[in-house]
C-alpha positions in Angstrom: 112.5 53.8 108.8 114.9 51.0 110.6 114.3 50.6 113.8 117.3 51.1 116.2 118.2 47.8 116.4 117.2 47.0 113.2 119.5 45.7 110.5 119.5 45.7 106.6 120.5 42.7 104.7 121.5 43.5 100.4 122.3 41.2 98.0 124.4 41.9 95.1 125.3 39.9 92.5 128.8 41.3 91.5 131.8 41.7 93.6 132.6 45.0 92.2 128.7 46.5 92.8 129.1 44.9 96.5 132.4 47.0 96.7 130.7 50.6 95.5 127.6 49.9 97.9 130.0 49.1 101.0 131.5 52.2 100.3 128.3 54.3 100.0 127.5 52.4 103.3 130.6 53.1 105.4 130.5 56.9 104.0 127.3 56.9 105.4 128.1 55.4 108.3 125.7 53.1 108.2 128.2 49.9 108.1 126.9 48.3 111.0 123.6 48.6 110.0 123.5 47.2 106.6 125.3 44.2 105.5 126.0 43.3 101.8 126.1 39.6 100.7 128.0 39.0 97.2 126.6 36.0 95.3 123.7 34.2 94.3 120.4 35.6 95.9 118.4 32.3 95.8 121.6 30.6 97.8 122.3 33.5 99.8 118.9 34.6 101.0 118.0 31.1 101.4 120.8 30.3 104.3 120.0 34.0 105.9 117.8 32.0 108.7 115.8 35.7 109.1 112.2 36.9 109.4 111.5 39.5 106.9 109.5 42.7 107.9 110.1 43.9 103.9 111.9 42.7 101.1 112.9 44.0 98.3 113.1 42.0 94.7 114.9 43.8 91.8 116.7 40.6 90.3 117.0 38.4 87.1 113.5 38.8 86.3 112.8 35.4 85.2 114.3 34.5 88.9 111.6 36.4 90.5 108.9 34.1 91.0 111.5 32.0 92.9 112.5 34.7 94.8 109.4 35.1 95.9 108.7 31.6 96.9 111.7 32.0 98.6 110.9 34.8 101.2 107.3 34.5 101.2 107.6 31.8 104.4 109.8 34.2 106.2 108.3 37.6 105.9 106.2 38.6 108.9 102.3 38.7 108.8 102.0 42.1 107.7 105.3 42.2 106.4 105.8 43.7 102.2 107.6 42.4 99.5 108.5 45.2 97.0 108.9 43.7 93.3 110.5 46.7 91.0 110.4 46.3 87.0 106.8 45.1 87.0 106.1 47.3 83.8 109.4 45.7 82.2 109.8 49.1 79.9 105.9 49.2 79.5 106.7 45.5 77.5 103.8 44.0 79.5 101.3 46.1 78.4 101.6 45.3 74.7 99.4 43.0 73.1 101.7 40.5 72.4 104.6 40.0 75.4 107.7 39.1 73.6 111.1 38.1 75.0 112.5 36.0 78.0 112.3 38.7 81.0 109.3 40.3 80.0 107.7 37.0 79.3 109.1 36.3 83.0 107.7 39.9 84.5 104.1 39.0 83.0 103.6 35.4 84.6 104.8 36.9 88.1 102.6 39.4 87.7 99.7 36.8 86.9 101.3 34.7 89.6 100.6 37.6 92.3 97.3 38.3 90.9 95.7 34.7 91.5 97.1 34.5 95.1 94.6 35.0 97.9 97.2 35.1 100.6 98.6 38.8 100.0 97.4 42.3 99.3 98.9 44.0 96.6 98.6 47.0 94.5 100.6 47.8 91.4 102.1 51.4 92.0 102.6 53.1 88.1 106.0 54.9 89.2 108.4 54.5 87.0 108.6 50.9 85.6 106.3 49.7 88.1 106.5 48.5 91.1 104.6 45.7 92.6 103.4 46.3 96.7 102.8 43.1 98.2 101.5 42.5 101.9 101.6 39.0 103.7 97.9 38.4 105.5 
């Protein structure tokens, strides 16, 4: 879980998607725990100045290998990065990858594969889900 003084940084995209999470959040009351940036992730998470002890990617998928690149220097040793979609609608897996996000969802995945400088483990829930920790 968060620690107690822990705080939760989300990006969203869309103004009205930031709106219904804020919501959910203050309902919660958890609206001083979790704060909800509207924009661009690469500029937003970029200019965050933070350390990481998890982060979560479910984005543009052919964004993700940048996203990655991205927070890899600022998660903590030990820290996870989460990648969702890795499946991309069991796409992937077919013989022949077809199409721009599932093109994009198979060269991450390759991308993760060949590095030496993480653990990771492809969970099979859902549409997959990438578990990636920083050595």
């Amino acid at each position: 879980g968060l620690s107690s003084d822990g705080i939760l940084h989300t990006i969203e995209l869309r103004e009205e998607d930031a709106f219904i999470a804020r919501d959910y959040f203050n309902k919660a009351g958890l609206d001083e725990k979790i704060i909800v940036h509207t924009g661009n992730a690469l500029n937003i998470a970029g200019s965050l100045n933070e350390t990481w002890d998890l982060v979560f990617i479910d984005a543009d998928k052919p964004g993700y290998i940048d996203y990655f690149n991205l927070v890899f220097p600022d998660v903590k040793k030990n820290g996870f990065i989460l990648a969702d979609n890795i499946f991309f609608h069991g796409q992937v897996l077919q013989q022949e990858v077809k199409g721009k996000n599932a093109k994009a969802i198979m060269a991450f995945n390759q991308f993760i594969k060949a590095r030496s400088d993480v653990d990771k483990v492809a969970l099979t829930i859902r549409d997959g889900l990438y578990l990636i920790r920083k050595l």
